[in-house]
Phi, psi and omega in degrees: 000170200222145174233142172244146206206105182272149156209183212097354199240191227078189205291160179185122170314138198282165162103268189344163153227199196197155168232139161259164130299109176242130169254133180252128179243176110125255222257071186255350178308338174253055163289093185292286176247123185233181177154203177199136179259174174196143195205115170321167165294141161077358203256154179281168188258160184227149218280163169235284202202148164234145201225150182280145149353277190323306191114326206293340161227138198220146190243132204220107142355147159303319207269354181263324192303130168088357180258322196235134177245114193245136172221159186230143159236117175284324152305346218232333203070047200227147175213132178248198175202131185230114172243098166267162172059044189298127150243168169336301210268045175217018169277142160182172162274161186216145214255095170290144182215175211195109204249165170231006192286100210297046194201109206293321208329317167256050210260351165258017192255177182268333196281004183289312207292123168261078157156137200227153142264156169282357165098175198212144180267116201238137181202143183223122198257155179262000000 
């Protein structure tokens, strides 16, 4: 089994920026695709971005590109997230996740994922 553990997320005035975190424990050598979803009050939850083993593919929202940024360590077991240019409509909780599935091909669907983190609460004031 694999735990995923977000830190990082709270309040900020839009226009700010904020970093999350994810530290991944226990069966992490097959990690493939790691990344983060997020899901608004009333709203579905939605892919924000995913990164590959390598690093070498990487994926973005229409609505996080050029604003949000994802990296991986692979030594340390970590995936971050760097969100500059925060607006309002980017409060949600947000969800580190994690595939063992050896293939980007579905890298926005939810259904890629085997392991959810519990989320982290991200809020951006106007």
């Amino acid at each position: 089994q694999v735990q995923l553990v977000e830190s990082g997320g709270g309040l900020v005035q839009a226009g700010g920026s904020l970093r999350l975190s994810c530290a991944a424990s226990g069966r992490t050598f097959n990690l493939y695709t790691m990344g983060w979803f997020r899901q608004a009050p009333e709203k579905d939850r939605e892919f924000v971005t995913g990164i590959n083993w390598s690093g070498g593919r990487i994926y973005y929202a229409d609505s996080v590109k050029g604003r949000f940024t994802i990296s991986r360590d692979n030594t340390k077991n970590t995936v971050d997230l760097q969100m500059n240019s925060l607006k309002p409509e980017d409060t949600a909780v947000y969800y580190c996740v994690a595939s063992t599935v050896p293939s980007t091909s579905q890298a926005m669907s939810r259904l890629q994922y085997d392991y959810w983190g519990q989320g982290t609460q991200v809020t951006v004031s106007s």
